[in-house]
C-alpha positions in Angstrom: 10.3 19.1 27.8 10.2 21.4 31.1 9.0 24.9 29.6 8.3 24.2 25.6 6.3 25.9 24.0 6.5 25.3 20.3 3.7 27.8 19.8 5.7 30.9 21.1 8.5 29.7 19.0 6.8 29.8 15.8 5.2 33.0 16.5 8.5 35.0 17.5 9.3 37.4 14.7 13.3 36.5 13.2 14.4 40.0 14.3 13.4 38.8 17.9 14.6 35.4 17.3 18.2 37.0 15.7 18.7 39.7 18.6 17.8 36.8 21.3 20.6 35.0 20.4 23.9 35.3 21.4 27.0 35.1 19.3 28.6 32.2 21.2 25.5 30.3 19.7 25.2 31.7 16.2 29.1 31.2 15.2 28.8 27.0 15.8 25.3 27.4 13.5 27.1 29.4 11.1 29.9 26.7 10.7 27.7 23.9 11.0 25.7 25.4 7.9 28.8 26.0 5.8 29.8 22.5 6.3 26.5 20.5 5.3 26.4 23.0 2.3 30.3 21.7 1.5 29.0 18.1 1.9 25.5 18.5 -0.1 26.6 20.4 -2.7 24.0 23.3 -1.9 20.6 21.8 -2.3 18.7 18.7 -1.3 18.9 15.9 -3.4 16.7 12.6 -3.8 18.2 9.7 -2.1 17.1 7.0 -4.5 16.5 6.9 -8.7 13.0 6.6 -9.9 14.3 3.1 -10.2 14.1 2.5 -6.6 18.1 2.2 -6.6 20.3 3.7 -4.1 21.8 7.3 -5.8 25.5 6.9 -6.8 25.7 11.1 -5.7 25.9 11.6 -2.3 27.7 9.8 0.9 24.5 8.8 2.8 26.0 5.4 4.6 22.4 4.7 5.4 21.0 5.3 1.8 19.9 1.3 2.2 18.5 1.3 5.0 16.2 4.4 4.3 15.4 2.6 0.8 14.0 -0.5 2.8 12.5 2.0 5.8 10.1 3.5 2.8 8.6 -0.2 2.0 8.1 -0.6 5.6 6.5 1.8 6.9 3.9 3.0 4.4 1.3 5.7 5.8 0.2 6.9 2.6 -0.7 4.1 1.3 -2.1 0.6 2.4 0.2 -2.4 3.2 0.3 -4.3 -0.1 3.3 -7.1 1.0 2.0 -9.4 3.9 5.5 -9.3 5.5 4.5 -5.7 6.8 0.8 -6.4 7.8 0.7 -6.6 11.3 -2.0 -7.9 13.9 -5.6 -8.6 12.3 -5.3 -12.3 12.7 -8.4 -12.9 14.4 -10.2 -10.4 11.7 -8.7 -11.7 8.8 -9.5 -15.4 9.9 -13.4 -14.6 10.7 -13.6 -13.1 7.0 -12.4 -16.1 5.3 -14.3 -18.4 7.3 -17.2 -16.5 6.6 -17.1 -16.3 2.9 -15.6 -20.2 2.8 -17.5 -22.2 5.3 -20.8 -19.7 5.4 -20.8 -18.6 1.8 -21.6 -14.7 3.2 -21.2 -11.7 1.5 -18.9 -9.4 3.9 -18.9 -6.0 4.5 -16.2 -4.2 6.8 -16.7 -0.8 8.2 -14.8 1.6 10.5 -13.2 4.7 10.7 -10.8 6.4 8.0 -7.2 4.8 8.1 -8.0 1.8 10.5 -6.3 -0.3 8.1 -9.6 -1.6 6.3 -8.0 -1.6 3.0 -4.5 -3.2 4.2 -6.7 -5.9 5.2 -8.2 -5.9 1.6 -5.2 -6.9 -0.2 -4.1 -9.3 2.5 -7.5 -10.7 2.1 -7.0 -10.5 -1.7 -3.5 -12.4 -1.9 -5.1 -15.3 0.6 -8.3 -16.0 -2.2 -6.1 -15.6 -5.0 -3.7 -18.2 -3.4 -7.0 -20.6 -3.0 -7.6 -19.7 -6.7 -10.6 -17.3 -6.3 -11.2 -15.1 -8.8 -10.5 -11.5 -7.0 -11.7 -8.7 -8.6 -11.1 -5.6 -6.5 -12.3 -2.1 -7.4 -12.2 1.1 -5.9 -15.4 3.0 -5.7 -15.9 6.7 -6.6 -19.3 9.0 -6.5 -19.9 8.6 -9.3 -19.8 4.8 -9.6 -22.6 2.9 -11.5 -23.9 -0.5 -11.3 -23.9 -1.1 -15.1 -19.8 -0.1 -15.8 -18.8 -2.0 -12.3 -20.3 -5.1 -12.5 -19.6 -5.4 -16.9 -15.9 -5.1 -15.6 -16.1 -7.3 -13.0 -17.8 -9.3 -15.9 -15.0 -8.8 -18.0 -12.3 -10.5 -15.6 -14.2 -13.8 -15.6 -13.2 -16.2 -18.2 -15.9 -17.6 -20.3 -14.3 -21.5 -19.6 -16.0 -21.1 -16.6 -19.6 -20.9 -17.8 -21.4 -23.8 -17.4 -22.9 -23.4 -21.0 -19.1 -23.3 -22.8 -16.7 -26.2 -22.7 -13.6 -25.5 -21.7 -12.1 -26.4 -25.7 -14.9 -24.0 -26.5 -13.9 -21.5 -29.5 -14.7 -18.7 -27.5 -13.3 -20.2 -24.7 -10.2 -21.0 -26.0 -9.7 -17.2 -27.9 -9.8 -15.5 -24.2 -14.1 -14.6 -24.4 -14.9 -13.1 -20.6 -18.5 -13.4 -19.2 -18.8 -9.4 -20.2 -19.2 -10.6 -23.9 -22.3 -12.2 -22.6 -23.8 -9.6 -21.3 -26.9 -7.4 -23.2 -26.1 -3.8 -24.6 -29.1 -2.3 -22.5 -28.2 -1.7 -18.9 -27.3 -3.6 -16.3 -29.4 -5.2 -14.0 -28.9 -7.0 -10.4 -31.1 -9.5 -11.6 -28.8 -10.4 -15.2 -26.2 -10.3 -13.6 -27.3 -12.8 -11.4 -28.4 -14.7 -13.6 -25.4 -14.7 -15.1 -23.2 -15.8 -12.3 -25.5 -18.5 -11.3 -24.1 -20.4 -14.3 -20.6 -20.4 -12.9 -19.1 -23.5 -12.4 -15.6 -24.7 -11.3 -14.3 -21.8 -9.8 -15.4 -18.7 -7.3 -15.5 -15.1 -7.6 -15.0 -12.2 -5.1 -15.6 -8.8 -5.9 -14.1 -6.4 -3.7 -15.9 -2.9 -3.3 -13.3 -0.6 -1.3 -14.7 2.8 -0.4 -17.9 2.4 -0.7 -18.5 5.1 1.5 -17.9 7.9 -1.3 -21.0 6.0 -3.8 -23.1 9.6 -4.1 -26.0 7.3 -6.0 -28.3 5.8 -3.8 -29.4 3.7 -7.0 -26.4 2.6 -6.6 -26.5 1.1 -3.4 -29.9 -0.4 -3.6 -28.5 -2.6 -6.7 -26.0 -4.0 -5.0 -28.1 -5.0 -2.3 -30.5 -6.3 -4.7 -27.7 -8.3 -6.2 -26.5 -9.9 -2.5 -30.3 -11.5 -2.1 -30.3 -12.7 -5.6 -26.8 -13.8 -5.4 -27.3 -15.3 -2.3 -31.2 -16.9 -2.9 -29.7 -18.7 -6.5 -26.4 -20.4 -4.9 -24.4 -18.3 -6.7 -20.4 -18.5 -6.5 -19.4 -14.9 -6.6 -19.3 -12.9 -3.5 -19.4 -9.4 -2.9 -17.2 -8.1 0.0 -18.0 -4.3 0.6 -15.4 -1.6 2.8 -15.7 1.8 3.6 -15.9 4.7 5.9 -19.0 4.2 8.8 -19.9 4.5 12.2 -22.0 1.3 12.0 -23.8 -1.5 9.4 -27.2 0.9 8.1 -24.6 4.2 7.3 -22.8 2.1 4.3 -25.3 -0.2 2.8 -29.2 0.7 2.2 -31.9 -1.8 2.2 -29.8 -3.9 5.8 -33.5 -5.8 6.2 -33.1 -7.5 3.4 -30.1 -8.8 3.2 -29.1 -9.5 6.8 -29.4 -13.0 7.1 -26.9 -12.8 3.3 -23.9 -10.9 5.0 -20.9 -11.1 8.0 -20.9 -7.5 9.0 -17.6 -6.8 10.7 -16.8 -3.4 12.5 -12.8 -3.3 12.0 -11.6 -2.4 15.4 -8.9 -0.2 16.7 -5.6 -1.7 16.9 -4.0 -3.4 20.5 -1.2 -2.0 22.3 0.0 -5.6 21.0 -0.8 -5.2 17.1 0.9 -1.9 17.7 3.9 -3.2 18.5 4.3 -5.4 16.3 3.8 -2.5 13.2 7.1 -1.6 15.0 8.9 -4.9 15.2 8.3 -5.3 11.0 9.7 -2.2 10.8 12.9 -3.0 12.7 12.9 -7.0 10.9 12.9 -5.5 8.0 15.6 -2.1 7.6 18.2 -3.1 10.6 16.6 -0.1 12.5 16.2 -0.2 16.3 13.4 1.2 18.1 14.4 1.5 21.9 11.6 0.7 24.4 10.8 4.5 25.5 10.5 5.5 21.8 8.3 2.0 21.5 6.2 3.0 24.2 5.8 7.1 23.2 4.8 5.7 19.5 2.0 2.9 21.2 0.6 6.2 23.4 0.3 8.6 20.4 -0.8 6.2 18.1 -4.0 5.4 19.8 -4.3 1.9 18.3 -4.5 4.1 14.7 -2.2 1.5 12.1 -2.1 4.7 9.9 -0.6 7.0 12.9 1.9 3.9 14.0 3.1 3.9 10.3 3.3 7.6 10.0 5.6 7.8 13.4 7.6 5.2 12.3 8.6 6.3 9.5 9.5 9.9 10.4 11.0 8.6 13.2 13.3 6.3 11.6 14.4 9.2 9.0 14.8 11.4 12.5 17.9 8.9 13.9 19.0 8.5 10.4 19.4 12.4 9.8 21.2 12.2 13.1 24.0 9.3 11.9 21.9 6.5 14.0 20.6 3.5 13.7 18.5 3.2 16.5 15.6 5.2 17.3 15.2 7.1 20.5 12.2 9.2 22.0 13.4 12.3 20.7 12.9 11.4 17.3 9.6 10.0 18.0 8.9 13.6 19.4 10.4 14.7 16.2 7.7 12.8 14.0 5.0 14.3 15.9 6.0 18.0 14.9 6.4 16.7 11.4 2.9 15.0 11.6 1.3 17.8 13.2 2.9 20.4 10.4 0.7 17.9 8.2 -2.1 17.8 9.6 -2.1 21.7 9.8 -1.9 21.8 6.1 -5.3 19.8 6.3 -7.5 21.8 7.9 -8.6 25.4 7.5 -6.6 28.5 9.0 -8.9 29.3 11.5 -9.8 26.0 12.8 -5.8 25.8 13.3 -5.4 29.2 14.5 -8.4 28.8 17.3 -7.1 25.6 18.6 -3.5 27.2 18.8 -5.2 29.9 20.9 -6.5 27.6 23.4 -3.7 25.4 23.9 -1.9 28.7 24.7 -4.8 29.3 27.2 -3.7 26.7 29.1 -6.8 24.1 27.9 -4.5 21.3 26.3 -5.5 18.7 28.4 -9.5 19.4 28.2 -9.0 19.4 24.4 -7.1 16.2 24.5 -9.7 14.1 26.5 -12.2 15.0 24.1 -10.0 14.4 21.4 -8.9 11.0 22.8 -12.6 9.9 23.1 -13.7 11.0 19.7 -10.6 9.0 17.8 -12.0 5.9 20.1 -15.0 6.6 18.6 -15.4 7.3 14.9 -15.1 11.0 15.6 -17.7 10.9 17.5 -17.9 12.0 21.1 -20.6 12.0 23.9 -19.6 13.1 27.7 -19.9 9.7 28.9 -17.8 8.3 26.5 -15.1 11.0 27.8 -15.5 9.9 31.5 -15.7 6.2 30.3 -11.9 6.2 30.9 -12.5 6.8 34.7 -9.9 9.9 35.3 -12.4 12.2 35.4 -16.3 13.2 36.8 -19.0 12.5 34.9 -20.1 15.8 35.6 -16.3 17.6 34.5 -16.9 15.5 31.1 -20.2 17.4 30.5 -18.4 20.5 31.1 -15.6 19.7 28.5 -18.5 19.3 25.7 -20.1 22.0 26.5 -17.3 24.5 26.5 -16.0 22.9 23.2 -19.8 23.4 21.4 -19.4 27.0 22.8 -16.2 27.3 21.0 -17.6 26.3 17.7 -15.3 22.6 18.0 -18.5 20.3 18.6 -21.8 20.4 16.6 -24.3 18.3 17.6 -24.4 14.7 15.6 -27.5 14.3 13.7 -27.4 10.6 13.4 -26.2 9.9 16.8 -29.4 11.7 19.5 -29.1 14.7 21.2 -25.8 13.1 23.9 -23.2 12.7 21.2 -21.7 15.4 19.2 -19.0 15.6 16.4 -16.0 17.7 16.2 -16.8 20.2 13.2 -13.9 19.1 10.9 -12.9 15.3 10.4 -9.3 16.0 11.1 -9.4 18.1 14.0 -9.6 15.3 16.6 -6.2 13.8 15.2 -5.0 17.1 15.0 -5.5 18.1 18.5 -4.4 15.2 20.3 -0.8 15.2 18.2 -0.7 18.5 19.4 -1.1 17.6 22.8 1.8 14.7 22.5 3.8 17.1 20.8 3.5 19.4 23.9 3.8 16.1 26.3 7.0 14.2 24.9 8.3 14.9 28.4 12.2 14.0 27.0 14.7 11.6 25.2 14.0 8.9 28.0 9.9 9.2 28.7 7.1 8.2 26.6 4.1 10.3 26.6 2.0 10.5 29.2 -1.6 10.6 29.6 -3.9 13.7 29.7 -5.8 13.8 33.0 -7.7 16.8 34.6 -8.9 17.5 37.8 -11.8 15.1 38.7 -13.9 17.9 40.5 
């Protein structure tokens, strides 16, 4: 909007805010707050039962459709139901083929919330349908070898030993693999051993987050186990996810094992796969998303799944606050400032307080190129990679890093050479350029537009 500036608003003391208005304003506010208090009953109430049932209390006509806009669109947590996974076709299908027609280990790697761990349980629903064995765990730092890999152990059913019948004693009394297994430690090499005598059946065990593993032991033993896995025929397979810029960041000892693996870098989302987050949405809670609120959700999102989910949802809530059923821009500009309230409450008080100050400077649009690269990058920037996008100067793009390292905003990157540079907390690239939308939503009837500065 023509002359927002959601910055002086928040800053304005009440007593300012209280003499600025006039009384033809406050009475309607007055009356308005008297009446939701008469319909509420005073206080906010939840909507639902810890049952997931629609509340008896309360005369919300759209209490179903906010029940089914919560399954939907899910940015807290990873899409479990394959009616709400959208895109990822072409990603989902090289995996499988890779682990059925190649026998590979996989390992998938990408930025935080680009939807590697939706594609996980996706991936997980599709073996267990084939009748793989799926084991999926969630790493931690202080994971070990020994305790993973025994519980892995302990979800494989002995029947499928080569060395037991299937009318076996233990077999038939519910023995696991894990009861095979030595009281000393762990090994790569016994458990190898171990799953080389599998027959009938095949195993995947899923690593998510493999990322957060502190123990470099750790990582070496499950390399050690993909070349003996590999090398003995074995039919489990390891398929490994987490948080890197590329292949040699997340697993140790890549010489080894690179002929044993299909290393997939999961990529940003199309305008396309975008979309179509959106279109589950509306299939599935009778909400509408008009085209302009479509679009303004495709430019913000930046082909993030997590940020598409997150607008989406706040959104829909938005129109339903308002008695609608169908979504409009303003509530898409209405998710922003809720998303960019959280994403405050994220970062430190001076890192939110210094880029307040120079958006009120007037350097939005600077801040917002750089922060547009970096969330095309891993969070990781170089000038070229700003100008890559052709609106402005290589030479302005040098400028922009080097007034943001001045600032304290960009360090240099260690792992990435003296051109690229990384903003100094891991949130503040998502947090600057939902600033900047939030300051762009130009109205109810125009998506977002894109930053641009002067090409001198």
């Amino acid at each position: 909007m023509a002359g927002w500036n959601p910055f002086k608003r928040k800053t304005a003391t009440k007593a300012a805010q209280v003499d600025a208005t006039p009384p033809a304003v406050v009475k309607p506010l007055i009356r308005e707050s008297h009446r939701r208090t008469a319909e509420t009953g005073g206080l906010p109430r939840f909507k639902s039962t810890a049952s997931d049932q629609v509340s008896s209390r309360g005369g919300d006509r759209f209490a179903a459709v906010r029940a089914r806009l919560r399954d939907a669109f899910t940015p807290s947590q990873p899409v479990a139901d394959r009616r709400f996974f959208a895109g990822r076709e072409d990603v989902l299908r090289a995996v499988i083929r890779s682990i059925e027609d190649q026998r590979l280990h996989v390992v998938l790697y990408g930025e935080r919330g680009i939807g590697k761990t939706s594609l996980l349980h996706v991936l997980t629903q599709a073996a267990s349908e084939a009748r793989y064995i799926v084991v999926y765990t969630s790493c931690g730092a202080n994971s070990k070898f020994d305790e993973t890999f025994r519980a892995a152990a302990a979800e494989i059913p002995l029947l499928f030993h080569s060395g037991y019948s299937p009318t076996a004693t233990e077999a038939e009394k519910g023995a696991t693999l894990a009861d095979l297994l030595p009281a000393e430690p762990l090994t790569p090499r016994k458990f190898g051993d171990l799953a080389s005598k599998l027959t009938g059946t095949r195993v995947l065990i899923i690593l998510d987050e493999f990322d957060r593993v502190d123990s470099g032991a750790f990582r070496r033993d499950v390399a050690e186990l993909i070349k003996n896995l590999s090398d003995r025929l074995g039919r489990v397979q390891l398929v490994l996810a987490g948080v890197a810029a590329d292949l040699t960041e997340l697993v140790e000892h890549i010489p080894s094992i690179r002929r044993n693996i299909f290393a997939l870098r999961v990529p940003k989302m199309t305008e396309t796969e975008v979309l179509q987050i959106v279109a589950n949405g509306e299939r599935e809670t009778d909400l509408k998303f008009d085209a302009d609120a479509s679009a303004s959700v495709v430019t913000v999102a930046r082909g993030s799944p997590y940020l598409a989910s997150l607008l989406c949802h706040h959104a829909g809530h938005a129109a339903l606050d308002d008695g609608r059923n169908v979504v409009q821009p303003a509530d898409v500009a209405r998710a922003v400032d809720m998303a960019v309230t959280e994403f405050e409450g994220r970062l430190p008080k001076p890192v939110q307080a210094h880029v307040r100050r120079l958006f009120d400077q007037g350097r939005a649009e600077v801040l917002a190129l750089a922060a547009r690269a970096a969330l095309s990058s891993d969070g990781i920037v170089s000038a070229a990679e700003i100008a890559a996008s052709g609106e402005i100067t290589a030479r302005k793009a040098e400028e922009i890093i080097n007034a943001l390292v001045a600032e304290g905003l960009l360090r240099p990157n260690l792992d990435g050479g003296d051109e690229r540079f990384a903003f100094v907390e891991d949130g503040l690239p998502t947090l600057i350029w939902m600033t900047w939308a939030q300051h762009n939503l130009q109205s109810d009837t125009q998506p977002a537009r894109t930053p641009a500065v002067a090409a001198s």
